[in-house]
C-alpha positions as CSV (number, residue, x, y, z in Angstrom):
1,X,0.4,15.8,8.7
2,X,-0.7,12.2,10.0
3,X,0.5,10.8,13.0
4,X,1.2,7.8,14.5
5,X,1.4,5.6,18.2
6,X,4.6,4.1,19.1
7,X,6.9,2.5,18.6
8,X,5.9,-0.1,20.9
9,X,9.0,-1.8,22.9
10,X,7.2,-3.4,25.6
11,X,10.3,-3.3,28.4
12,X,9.7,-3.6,32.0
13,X,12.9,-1.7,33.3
14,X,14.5,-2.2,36.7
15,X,13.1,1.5,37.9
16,X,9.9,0.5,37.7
17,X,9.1,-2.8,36.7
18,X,5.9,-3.8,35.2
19,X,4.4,-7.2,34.9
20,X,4.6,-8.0,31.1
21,X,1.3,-9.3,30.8
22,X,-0.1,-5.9,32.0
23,X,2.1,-3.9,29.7
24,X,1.0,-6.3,26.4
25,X,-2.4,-5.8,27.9
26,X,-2.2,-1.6,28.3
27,X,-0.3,-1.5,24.8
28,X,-3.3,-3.2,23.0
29,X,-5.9,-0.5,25.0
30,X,-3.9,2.6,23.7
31,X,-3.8,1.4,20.0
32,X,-7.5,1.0,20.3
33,X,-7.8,4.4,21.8
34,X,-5.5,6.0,19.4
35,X,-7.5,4.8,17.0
36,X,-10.6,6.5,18.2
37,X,-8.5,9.6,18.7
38,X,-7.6,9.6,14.7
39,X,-3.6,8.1,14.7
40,X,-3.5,6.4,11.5
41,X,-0.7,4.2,12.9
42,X,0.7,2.0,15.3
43,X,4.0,0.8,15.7
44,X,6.2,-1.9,17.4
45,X,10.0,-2.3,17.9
46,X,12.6,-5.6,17.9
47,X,14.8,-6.5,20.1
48,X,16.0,-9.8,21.8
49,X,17.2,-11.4,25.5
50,X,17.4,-8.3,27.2
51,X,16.4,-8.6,30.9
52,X,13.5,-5.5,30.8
53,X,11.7,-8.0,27.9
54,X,12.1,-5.5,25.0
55,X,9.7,-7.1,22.8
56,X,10.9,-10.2,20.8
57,X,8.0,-11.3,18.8
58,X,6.8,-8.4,16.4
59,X,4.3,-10.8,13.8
60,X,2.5,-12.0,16.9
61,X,1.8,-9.1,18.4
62,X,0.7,-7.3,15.3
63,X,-1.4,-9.9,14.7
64,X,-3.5,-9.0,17.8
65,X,-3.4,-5.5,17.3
66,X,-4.6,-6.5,13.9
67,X,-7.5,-8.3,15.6
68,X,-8.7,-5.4,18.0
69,X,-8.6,-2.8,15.7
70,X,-10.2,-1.8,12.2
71,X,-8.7,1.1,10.9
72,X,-5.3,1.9,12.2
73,X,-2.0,0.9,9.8
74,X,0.0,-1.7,12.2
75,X,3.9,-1.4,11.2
76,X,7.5,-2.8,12.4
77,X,10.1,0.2,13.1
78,X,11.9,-2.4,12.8
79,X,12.0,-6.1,12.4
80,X,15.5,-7.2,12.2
81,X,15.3,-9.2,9.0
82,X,19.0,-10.8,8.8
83,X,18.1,-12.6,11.5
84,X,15.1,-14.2,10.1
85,X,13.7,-16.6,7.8
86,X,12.3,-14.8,5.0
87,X,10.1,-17.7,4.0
88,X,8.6,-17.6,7.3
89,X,8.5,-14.1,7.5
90,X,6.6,-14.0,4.0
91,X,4.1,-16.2,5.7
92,X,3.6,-14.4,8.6
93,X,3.5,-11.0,7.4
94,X,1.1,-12.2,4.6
95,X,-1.3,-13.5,7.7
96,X,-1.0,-9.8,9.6
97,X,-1.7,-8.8,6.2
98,X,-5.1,-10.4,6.2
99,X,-6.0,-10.2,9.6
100,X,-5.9,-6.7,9.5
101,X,-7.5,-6.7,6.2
102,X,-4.6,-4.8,4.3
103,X,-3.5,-2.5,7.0
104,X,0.7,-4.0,7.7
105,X,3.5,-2.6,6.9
106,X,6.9,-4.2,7.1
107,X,9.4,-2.1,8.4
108,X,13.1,-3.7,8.1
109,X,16.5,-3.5,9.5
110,X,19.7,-5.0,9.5
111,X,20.4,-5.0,13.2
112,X,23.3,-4.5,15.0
113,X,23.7,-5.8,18.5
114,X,26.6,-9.1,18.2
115,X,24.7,-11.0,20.9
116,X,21.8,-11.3,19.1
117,X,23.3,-12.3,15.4
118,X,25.3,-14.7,17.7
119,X,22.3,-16.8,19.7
120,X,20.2,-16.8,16.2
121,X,23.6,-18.3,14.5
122,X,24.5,-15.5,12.0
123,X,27.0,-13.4,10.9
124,X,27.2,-9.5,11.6
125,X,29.2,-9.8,8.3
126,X,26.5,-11.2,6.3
127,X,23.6,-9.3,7.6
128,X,23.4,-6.5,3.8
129,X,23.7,-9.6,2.0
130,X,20.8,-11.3,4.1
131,X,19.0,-8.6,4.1
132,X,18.6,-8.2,0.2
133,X,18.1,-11.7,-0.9
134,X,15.6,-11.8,1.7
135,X,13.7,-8.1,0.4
136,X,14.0,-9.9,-3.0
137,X,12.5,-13.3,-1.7
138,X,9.4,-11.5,0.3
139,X,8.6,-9.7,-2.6
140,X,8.3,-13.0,-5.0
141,X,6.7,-14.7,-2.3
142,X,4.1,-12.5,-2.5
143,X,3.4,-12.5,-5.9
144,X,1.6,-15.1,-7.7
145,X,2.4,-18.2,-8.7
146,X,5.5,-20.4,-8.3
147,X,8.8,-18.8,-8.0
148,X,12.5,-20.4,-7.7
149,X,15.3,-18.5,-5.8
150,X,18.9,-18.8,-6.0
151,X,21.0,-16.8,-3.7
152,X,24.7,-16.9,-1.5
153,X,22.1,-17.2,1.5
154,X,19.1,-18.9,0.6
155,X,17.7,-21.4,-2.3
156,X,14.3,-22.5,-3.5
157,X,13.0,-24.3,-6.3
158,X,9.6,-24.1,-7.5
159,X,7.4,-22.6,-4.3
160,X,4.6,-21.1,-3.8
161,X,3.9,-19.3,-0.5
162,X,0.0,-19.1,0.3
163,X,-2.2,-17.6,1.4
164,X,-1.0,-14.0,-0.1
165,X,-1.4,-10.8,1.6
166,X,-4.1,-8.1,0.7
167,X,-1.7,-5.6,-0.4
168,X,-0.1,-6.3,-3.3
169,X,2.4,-5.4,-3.0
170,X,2.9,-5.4,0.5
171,X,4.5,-2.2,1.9
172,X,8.4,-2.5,2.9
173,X,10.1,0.2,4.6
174,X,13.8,0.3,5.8
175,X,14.5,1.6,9.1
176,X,18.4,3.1,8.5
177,X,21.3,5.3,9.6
178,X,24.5,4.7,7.5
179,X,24.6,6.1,4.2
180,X,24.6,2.6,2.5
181,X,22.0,1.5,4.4
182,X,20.1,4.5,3.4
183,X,20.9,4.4,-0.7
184,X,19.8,0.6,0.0
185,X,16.6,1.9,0.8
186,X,16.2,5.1,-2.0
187,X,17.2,2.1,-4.6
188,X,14.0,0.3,-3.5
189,X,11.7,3.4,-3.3
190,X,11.0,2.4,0.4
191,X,10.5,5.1,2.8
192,X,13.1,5.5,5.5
193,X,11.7,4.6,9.1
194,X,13.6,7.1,11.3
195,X,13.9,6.1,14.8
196,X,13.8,8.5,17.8
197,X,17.4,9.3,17.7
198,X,19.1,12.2,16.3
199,X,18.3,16.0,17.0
200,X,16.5,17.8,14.6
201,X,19.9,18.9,12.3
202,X,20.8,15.0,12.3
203,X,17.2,14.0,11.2
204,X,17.6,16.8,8.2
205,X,21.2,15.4,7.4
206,X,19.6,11.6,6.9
207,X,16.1,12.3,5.1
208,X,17.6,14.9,2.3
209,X,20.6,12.0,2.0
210,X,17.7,9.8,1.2
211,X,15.7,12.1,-1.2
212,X,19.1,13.0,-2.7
213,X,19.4,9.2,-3.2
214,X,15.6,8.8,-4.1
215,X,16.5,11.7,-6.8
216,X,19.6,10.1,-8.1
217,X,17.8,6.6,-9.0
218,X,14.9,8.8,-10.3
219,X,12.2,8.9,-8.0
220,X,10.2,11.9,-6.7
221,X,10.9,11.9,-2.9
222,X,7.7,13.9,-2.5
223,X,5.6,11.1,-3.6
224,X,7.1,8.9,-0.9
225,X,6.0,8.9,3.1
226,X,8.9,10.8,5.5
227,X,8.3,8.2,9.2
228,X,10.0,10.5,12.3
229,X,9.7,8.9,15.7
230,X,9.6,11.5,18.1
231,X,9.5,10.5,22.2
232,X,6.1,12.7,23.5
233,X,4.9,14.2,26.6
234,X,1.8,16.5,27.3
235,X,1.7,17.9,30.3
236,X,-0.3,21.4,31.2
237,X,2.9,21.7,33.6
238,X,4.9,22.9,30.7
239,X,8.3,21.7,29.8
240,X,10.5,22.1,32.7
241,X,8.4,20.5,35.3
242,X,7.2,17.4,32.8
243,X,11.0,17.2,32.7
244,X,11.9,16.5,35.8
245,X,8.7,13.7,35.9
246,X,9.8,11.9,33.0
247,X,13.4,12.2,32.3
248,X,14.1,9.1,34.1
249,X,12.1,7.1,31.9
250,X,13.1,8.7,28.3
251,X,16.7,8.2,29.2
252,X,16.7,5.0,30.0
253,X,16.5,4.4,26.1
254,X,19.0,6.8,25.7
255,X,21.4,4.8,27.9
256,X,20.6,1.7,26.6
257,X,21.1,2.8,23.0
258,X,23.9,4.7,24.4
259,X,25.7,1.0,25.9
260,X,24.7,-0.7,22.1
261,X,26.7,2.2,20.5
262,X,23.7,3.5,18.8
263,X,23.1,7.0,20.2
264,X,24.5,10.4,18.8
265,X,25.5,13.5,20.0
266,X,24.2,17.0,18.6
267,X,27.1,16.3,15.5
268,X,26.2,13.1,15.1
269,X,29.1,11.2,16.4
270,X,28.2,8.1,18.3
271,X,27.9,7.9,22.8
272,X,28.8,4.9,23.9
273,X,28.8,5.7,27.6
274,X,26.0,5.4,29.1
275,X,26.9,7.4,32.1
276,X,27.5,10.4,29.8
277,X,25.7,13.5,31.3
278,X,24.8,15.4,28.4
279,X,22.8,12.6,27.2
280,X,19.9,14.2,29.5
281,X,20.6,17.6,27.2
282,X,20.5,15.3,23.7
283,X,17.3,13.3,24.9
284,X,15.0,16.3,25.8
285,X,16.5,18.1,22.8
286,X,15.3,15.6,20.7
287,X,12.0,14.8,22.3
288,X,8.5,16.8,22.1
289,X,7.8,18.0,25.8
290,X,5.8,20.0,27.4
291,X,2.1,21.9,27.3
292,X,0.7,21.8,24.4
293,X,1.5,24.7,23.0
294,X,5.3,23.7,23.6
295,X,4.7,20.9,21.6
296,X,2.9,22.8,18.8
297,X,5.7,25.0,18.3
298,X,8.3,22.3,19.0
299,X,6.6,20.3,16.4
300,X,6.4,23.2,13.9
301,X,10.4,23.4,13.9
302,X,10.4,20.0,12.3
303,X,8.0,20.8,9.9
304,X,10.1,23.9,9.0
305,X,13.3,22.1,8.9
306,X,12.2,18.6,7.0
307,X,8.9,16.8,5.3
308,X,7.7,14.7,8.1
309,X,5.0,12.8,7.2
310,X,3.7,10.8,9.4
311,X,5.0,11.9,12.6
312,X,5.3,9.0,15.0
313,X,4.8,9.7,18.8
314,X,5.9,7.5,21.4
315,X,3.7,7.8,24.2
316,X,4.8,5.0,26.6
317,X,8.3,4.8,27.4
318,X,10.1,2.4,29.7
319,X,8.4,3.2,33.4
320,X,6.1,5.3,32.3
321,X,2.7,3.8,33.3
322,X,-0.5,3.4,31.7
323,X,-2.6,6.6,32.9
324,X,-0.2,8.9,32.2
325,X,0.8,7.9,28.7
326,X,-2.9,7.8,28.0
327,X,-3.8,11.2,29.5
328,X,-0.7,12.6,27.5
329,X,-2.3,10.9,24.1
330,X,-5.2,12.5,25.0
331,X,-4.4,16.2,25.2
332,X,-2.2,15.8,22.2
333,X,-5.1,14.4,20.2
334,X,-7.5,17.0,21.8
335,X,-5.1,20.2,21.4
336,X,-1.9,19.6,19.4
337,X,-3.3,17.7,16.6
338,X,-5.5,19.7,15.1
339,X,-3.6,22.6,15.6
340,X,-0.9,21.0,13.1
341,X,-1.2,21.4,9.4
């Protein structure tokens, strides 16, 4: 199994705020670490005009983890593409691209959040129909030569973006949830980017959907990459006590997803209150906490109930700070990683 850092979000939250420049600052140092300590990826996350400063610009700032590191894959879970230009995009992935010397992957989504589409002047209704003429206009953009493009969205006529990426092609993967969204991505052969949401019977329900779908349009799903975002915490306190430290910090995600409509309970139907109680259960159900034996055998449940591959732990949560999600890396790289096969 590889494993990756992340996903990256960047939000100061009113519990404990951080100056931004300090948490851009720490974010870049644990990448580096992690890369020393054998993660094989990083990852960021998009979101926009919130007041913690979830992170807005994802191209930039994997452009400068692209520039302080050398080895580690540098991804989006996810850049919300609908709201994008996709010429612009093409450029600016193709420059991560070569800064990192081959190492980005694009990770899409549609997006969901009205206040967003709304201050970027788009539609919710038109965001699949962005969302493929753009996947179709990245792709030609990276390939050589001229290329014209005529869609219900978007029109060119004889361009040529430059300079190209390294990768050719370069890697797209679809972060999803519905089942259209998910065919989307099994009728593209992209992996499907799988946030940390969902317990583990809700994450088997939506990857076999996919490699059902991958099967269908005839693909081998075991020839494709399983991404499973999974919130972490080591602690030689064992799980109930690094509970109590840290559930403040891991549910304040869940109550934000929770107020966007975008959290599930253990049957998968959506919380939108973020009040709701047993969102404490759902988020430390769904989370890998504790020593790190609990989190060996925690992490062995997933391998037994679905093909994760990589497994994509998120070390630094909102208020969590610096030395403790970097002594929680530490122990997982030094005695739950290689106890993982």
């Amino acid at each position: 199994m590889k494993f990756g850092i992340g996903y990256y979000s960047l939000q100061s939250p009113p519990h404990n705020p951080r100056d931004h420049k300090d948490l851009y600052s720490e974010m870049l140092e644990e990448i580096t670490a992690a890369e020393d300590y054998g993660f094989e990826s990083a990852w960021l996350t998009e979101h926009h005009l919130l007041d913690d400063g979830y992170c807005s610009s994802l191209l930039v700032t994997a452009a400068a983890i692209a520039a302080r590191t050398k080895k580690i894959r540098i991804g989006t879970g996810i850049y919300l593409m609908p709201l994008h230009d996709p010429i612009r995009t093409a450029e600016d992935a193709a420059t991560v691209d070569l800064i990192s010397n081959g190492r980005f992957i694009l990770g899409l989504g549609l997006g969901y959040r009205q206040e967003e589409f709304d201050v970027f002047g788009r539609s919710l209704k038109e965001r699949k129909g962005r969302m493929e003429e753009s996947i179709e206009i990245l792709n030609k953009s990276w390939s050589e030569g001229e290329f014209s493009f005529s869609g219900k969205y978007y029109n060119y006529e004889n361009i040529n973006v430059t300079p190209k990426p390294v990768q050719n092609p370069l890697p797209i993967w679809i972060g999803a949830f519905s089942e259209p969204a998910i065919k989307r991505a099994a009728r593209m052969n992209t992996p499907l980017f799988i946030a940390a949401i969902g317990i583990i019977p809700i994450i088997k329900y939506l990857i076999d959907m996919h490699r059902g779908f991958l099967t269908e349009f005839g693909y081998d799903p075991d020839k494709i990459e399983q991404p499973v975002v999974r919130e972490i915490y080591v602690s030689r306190d064992g799980r109930v006590k690094a509970w109590e430290k840290i559930k403040e910090h891991i549910t304040y995600t869940a109550k934000r997803y929770a107020s966007w409509g975008s959290f599930v309970d253990r049957e998968g139907n959506l919380i939108s209150d973020p009040a709701d109680p047993s969102l404490y259960d759902i988020a430390l159900e769904q989370s890998i906490i504790g020593s790190p034996e609990e989190c060996i055998e925690t992490i062995n449940k997933y391998k037994e109930a679905v093909p994760i591959d990589p497994l994509i732990c998120r070390f630094k949560f909102p208020g969590l700070s610096h030395s403790e999600a970097m002594e929680s890396m530490k122990l997982f790289s030094n005695e739950v990683m290689p106890y993982v096969k």
